[in-house]
C-alpha positions in Angstrom: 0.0 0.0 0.0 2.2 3.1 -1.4 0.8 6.0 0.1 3.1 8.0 -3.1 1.0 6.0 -5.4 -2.4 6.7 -4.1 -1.2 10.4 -3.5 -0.5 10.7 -7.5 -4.0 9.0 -8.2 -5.5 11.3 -5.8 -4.0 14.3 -7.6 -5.5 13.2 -11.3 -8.9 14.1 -10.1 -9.6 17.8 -10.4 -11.7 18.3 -7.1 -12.1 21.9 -7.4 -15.6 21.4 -9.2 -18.5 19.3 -8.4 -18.3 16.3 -10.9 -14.1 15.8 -9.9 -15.3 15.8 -6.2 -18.0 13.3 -7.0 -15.3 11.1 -9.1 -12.5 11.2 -6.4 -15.2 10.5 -3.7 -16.1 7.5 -6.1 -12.6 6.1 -6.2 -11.8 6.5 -2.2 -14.8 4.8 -1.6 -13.8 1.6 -3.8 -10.1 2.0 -2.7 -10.7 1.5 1.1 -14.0 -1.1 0.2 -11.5 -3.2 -2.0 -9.2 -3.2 1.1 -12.3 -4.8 3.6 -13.2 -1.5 4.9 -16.9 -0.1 4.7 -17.5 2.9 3.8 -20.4 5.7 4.2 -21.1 8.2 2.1 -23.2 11.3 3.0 -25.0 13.5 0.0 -25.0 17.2 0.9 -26.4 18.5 -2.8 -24.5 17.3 -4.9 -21.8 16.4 -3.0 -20.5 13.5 -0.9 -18.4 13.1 2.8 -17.1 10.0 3.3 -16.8 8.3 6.8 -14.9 4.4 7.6 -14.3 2.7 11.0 -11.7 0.3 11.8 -11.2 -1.3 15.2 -13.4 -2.2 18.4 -16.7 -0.9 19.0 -16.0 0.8 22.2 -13.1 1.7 23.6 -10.6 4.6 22.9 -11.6 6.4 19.6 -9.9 8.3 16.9 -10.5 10.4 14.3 -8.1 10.4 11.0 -10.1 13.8 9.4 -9.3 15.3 6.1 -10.7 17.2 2.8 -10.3 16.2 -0.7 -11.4 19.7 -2.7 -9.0 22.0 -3.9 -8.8 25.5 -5.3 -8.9 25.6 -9.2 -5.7 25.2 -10.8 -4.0 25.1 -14.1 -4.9 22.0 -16.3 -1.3 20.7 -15.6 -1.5 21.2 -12.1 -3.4 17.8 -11.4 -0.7 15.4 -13.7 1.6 14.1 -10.9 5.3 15.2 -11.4 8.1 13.7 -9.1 11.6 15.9 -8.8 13.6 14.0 -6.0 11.9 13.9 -2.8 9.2 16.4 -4.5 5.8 15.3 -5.2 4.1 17.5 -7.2 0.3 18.6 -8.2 -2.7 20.4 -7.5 -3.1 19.2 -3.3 -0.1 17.3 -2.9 0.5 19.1 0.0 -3.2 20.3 1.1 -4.4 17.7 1.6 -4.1 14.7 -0.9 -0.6 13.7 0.5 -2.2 13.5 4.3 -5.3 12.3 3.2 -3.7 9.2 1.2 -1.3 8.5 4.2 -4.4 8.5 6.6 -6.2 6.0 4.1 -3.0 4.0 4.3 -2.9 4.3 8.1 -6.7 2.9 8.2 -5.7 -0.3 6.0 -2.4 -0.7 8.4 -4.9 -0.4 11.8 -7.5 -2.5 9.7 -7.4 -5.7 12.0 -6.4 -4.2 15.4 -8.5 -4.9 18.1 -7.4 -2.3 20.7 -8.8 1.6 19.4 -11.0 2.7 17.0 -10.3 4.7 13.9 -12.8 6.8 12.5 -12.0 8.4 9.5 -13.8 11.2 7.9 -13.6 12.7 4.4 -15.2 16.2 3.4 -15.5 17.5 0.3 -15.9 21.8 0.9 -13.2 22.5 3.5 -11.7 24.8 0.6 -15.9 26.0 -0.2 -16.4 29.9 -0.6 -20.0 28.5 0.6 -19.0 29.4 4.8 -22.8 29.0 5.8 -22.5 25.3 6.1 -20.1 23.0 6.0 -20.0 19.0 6.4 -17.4 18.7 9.0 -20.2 20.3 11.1 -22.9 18.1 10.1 -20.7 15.2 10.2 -19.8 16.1 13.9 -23.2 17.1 14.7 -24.3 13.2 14.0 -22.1 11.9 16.3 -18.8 11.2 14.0 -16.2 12.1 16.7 -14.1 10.2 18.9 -11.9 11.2 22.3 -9.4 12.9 19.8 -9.1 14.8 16.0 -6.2 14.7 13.7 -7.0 17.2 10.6 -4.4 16.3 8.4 -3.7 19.5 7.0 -0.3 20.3 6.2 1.7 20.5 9.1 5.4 20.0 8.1 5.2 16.8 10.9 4.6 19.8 13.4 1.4 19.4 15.6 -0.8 22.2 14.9 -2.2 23.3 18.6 -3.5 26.6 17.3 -4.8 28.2 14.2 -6.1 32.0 13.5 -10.2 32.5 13.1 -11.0 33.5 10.3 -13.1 37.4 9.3 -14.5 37.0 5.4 -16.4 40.5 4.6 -18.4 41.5 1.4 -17.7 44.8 1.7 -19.1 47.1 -1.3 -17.9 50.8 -1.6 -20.6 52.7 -3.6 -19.3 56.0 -5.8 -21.4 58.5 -8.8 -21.2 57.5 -12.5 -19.7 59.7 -15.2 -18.7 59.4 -18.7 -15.1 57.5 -18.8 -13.9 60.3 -20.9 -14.9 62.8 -17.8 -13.7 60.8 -14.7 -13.3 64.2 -12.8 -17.2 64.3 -13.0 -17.9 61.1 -11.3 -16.8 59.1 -7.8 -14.4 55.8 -8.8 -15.9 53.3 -6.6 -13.1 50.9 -7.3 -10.3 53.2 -6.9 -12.4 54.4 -3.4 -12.5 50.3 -2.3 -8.6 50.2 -3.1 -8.4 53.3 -0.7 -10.8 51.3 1.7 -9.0 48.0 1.6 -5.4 50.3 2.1 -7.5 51.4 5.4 -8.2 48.2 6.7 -4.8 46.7 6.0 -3.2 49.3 8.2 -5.5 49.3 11.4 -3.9 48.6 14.5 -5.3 45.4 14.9 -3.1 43.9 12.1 0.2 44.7 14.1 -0.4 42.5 17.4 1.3 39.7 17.6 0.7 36.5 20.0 3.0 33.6 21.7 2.5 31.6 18.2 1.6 34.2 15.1 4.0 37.0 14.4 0.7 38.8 12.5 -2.9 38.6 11.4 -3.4 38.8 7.8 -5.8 40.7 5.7 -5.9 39.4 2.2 -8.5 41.6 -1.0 -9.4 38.0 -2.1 -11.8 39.5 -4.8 -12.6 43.1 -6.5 -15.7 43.7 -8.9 -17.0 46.9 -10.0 -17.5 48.5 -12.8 -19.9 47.9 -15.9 -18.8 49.6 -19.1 -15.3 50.2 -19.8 -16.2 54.3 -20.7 -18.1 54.8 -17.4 -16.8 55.8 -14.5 -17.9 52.6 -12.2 -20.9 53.8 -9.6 -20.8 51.0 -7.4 -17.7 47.9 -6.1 -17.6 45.0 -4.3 -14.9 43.1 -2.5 -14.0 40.3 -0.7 -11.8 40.4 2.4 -10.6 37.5 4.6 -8.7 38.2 7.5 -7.4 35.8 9.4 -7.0 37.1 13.2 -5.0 36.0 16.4 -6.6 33.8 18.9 -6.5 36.2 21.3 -8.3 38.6 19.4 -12.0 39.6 18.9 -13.9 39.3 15.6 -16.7 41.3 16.7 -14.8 43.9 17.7 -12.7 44.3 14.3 -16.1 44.3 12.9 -17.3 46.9 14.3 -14.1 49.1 14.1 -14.1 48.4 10.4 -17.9 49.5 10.0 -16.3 52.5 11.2 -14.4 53.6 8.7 -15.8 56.4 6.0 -17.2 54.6 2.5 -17.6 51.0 4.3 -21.1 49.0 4.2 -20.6 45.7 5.5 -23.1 43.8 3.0 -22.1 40.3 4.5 -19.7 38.7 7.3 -18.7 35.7 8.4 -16.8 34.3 11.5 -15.2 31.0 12.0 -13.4 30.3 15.5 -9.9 30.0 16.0 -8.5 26.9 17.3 -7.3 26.0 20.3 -6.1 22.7 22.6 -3.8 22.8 25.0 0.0 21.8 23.9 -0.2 19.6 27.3 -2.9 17.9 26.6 -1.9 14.1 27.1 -3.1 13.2 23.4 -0.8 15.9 22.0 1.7 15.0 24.3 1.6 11.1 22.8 1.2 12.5 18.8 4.0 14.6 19.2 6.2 11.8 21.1 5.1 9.8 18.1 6.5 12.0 15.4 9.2 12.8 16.5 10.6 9.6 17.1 10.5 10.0 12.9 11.9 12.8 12.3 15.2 15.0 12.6 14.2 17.4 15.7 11.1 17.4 17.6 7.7 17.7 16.5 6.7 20.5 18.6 3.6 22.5 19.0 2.5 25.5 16.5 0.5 27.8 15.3 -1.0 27.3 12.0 -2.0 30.4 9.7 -4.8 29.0 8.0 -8.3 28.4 9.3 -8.9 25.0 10.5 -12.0 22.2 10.7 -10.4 21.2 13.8 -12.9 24.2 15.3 -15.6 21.3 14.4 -14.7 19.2 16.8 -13.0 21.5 19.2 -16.7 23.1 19.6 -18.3 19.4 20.3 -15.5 19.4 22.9 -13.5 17.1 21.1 -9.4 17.9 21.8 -8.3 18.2 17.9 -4.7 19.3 16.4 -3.9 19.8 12.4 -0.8 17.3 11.7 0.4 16.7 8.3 3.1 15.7 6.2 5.8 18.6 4.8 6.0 20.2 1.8 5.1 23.9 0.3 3.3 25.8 -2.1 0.2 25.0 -1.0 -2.5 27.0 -3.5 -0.1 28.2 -5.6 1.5 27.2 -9.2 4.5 24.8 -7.4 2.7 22.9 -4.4 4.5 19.8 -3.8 4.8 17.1 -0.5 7.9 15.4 0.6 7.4 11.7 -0.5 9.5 11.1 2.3 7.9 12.4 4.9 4.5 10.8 3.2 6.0 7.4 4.6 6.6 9.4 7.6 3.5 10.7 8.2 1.7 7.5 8.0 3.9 5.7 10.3 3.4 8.2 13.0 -0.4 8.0 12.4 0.3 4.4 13.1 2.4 4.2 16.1 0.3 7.2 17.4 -2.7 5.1 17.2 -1.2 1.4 18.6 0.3 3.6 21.7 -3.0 5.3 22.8 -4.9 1.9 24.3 -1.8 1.8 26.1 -1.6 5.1 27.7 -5.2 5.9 28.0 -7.2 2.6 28.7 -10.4 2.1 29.3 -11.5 2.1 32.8 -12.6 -1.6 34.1 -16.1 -0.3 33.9 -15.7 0.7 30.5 -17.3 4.0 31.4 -14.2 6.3 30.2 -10.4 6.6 29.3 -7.7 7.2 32.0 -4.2 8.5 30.9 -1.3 6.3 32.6 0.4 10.0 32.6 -0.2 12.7 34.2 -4.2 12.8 33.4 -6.0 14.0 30.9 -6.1 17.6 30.1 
């Protein structure tokens, strides 16, 4: 079972559209079923999550979590390449690479008796639709476990925190005028750019925390503008910023409502996460990958937004750990075919070691850590 091989197959499916998510979910399904594992699928529209078991019953549970969508790409972007150690393609690195280790990991824990391994599979953790999302629905039917593993890219690092994430439809409105006349009108995309220049520069975007040097603010999208010889009346734009734990969404809202030429047509606020780098289960994964790699595998922050919060909110203790790599949404992603094998190993041992520091009490009624307690 090469996890390098099932990463490249992974990558030939363009999963930044419907009918490539539908496809890929096809062939994960049939890979893990032609392996003895049963698989569920769940329709959300037109799209399908995926979930598996392997192991007991009861007992200490698991959860191996991942996404196979992407962001659109260049045609070329989803034939494999190799360079070296280099794998690379359209989600090599977020999240293809983990998510194939993790499907490796599941047919390597396939026959133990001693924990349970759920995985779950979602197909809109890269969605612009942020109203709903599967992980949620998955987790509000009961798909969790006593601990998460989103396998986005980590670099073998444990992910113990990640920034929350701000989206704003912001739209700037300005007065029409012929294009040949521009002094007679109000640009309403050159008054966004000046509005997006504003937001970029509030105070707020030079804190700093114990794990992120910065937020970020990011003009993900401009539109305005109808006629190329008018002077455009009215622009929209899109603005994700991605803020420190520590700091409060509502009240960057508010402070950005406050600035001249702003109308806030639509917001949206997911959570940071957050688990304590003590916790005995991070304690254990980071032991475990280690042991596989050059220095340790210590605790970080992660810049992107993360699923984890889905669990994290059920009360579920979840980190982001993945394999290494780079480029992630850009024109050269790749993952480390090495650390691939890495990743999946430490997924392994990770999961054989944690009947044996957390069992089950004799009553069955909960988990114990041999350490030091649970956290």
């Amino acid at each position: 079972m090469d996890e390098r091989v099932l990463t490249e197959r992974l990558i030939t499916y363009d999963t930044s559209n419907a009918e490539g998510l539908r496809a890929c979910a096809g062939f994960i399904k049939g890979w893990l079923e032609a392996r003895d594992i049963a698989v569920e699928d769940h329709q959300y529209g037109d799209l399908f999550a995926l979930t598996a078991e392997v192991g007991p019953k009861s007992g200490p549970t698991l959860v191996f979590h991942g996404h196979y969508d992407v962001v659109p790409a260049r045609p070329e972007q989803f034939t494999p390449r190799i360079q070296g150690d280099r794998l690379e393609g359209r989600g090599s690195y977020d999240m293809k690479g983990g998510l194939a280790a993790m499907m490796c990991a599941m047919h390597d824990l396939r026959d133990q008796q001693d924990v349970r391994i759920r995985f779950v599979a979602v197909p809109d953790e890269e969605s612009e639709e942020i109203d709903q999302r599967t992980s949620d629905l998955l987790v509000k039917a009961g798909y969790v476990g006593d601990f998460a593993i989103t396998g986005e890219p980590t670099n073998l690092h444990v992910g113990v925190q990640a920034k929350g994430v701000l989206a704003l439809r912001i739209m700037v409105f300005g007065t029409s005028a012929h294009g040949s006349t521009p002094w007679l009108g109000d640009n309403a995309v050159l008054k966004a750019i000046d509005v997006f220049r504003r937001i970029e520069s509030m105070p707020f975007t030079l804190e700093s925390s114990e794990l992120f040097d910065r937020p970020s603010v990011n003009l993900g999208r401009i539109v305005g503008g109808d006629a190329p010889n008018k002077v455009p009346e009215e622009c929209a734009m899109d603005v994700d910023i991605r803020y420190l734990p520590e700091q409060d969404p509502g009240e960057l809202l508010a402070q950005i409502r406050a600035l001249p030429d702003v109308h806030v047509a639509r917001s949206f606020i997911w959570p940071p996460a957050r688990v304590s780098p003590r916790n005995p289960y991070v304690v254990a994964l980071c032991q475990a990958a280690s042991r596989l790699t050059d220095g340790e595998s210590m605790s970080v922050g992660r810049d992107g937004a993360s699923d984890a919060v889905a669990f994290q909110k059920a009360g579920v203790p979840a980190v982001e750990f993945g394999p290494t790599g780079s480029g992630h949404h850009g024109p050269d992603e790749w993952v480390s075919i090495d650390s691939l094998a890495r990743y999946r190993r430490a997924l392994v041992d990770f999961a054989r070691d944690v009947p044996v520091r957390f069992p089950v009490d004799s009553d069955g009624d909960g988990l114990r850590a041999v350490e030091g307690g649970l956290a």
